[in-house]
C-alpha positions as CSV (number, residue, x, y, z in Angstrom):
1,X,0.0,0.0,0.0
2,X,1.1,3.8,-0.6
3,X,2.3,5.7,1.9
4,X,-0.5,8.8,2.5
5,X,0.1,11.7,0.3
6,X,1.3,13.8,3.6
7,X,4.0,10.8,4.4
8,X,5.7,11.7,0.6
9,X,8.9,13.2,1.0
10,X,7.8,15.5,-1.9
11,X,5.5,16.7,0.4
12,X,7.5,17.4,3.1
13,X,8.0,21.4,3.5
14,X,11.3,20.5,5.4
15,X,12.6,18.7,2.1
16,X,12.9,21.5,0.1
17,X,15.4,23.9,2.6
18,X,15.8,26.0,-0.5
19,X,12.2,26.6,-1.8
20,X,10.7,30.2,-1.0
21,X,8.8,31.1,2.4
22,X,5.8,31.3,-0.4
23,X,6.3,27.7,-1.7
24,X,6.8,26.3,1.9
25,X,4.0,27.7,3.2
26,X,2.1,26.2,0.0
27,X,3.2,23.0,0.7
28,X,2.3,23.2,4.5
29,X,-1.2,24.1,3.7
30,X,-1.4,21.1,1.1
31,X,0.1,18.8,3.8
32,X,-2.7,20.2,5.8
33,X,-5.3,19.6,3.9
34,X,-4.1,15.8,2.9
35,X,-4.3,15.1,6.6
36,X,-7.7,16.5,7.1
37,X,-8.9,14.7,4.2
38,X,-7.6,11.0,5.7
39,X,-8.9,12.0,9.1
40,X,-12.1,12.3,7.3
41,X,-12.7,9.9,5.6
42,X,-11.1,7.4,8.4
43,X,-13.4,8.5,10.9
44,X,-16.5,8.3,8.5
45,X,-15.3,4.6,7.8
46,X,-15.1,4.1,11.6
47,X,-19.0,5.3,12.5
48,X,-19.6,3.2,9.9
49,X,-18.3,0.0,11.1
50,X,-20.3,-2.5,12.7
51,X,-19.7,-2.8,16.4
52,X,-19.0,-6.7,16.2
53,X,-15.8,-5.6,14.3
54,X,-14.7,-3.4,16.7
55,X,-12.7,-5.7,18.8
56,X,-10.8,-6.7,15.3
57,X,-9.2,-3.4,15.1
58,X,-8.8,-3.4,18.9
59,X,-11.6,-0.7,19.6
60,X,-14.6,-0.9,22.4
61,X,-17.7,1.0,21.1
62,X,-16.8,4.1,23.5
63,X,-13.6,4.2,21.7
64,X,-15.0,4.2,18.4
65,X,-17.7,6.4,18.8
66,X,-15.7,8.9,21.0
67,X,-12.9,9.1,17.9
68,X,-15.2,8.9,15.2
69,X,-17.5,12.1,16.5
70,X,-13.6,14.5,16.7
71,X,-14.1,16.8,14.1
72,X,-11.3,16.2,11.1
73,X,-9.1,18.9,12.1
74,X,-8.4,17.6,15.8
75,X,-5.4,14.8,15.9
């Protein structure tokens, strides 16, 4: 499986020590965002899941639906 688009090292804003404050701050905000986006859709795919599979991915229901109601921005 590929890593998440905010793993790539072209995405890393610490790779490019030469790129302008402009371009690194681009790249921050698009790191960002690719996070938010996973967190999403991980956490939609969570609430979704039947509790009977909860204990596969080592979760209790509390667990679950505590994680699954953070909004995407909080880690």
């Amino acid at each position: 499986m590929a890593a998440p688009a905010f793993e790539h090292p072209a995405l890393n804003a610490h790779a490019l020590p030469t790129a302008s404050p402009v371009t690194q701050a681009l790249l921050s905000a698009a790191v960002t965002l690719a996070k938010w986006e996973t967190r999403a859709r991980t956490r939609a795919a969570l609430r979704e899941l039947p509790a009977e599979r909860l204990p596969d991915i080592g979760l209790t229901t509390a667990e679950a639906l505590h994680e699954g109601a953070k909004p995407f921005w909080r880690a």
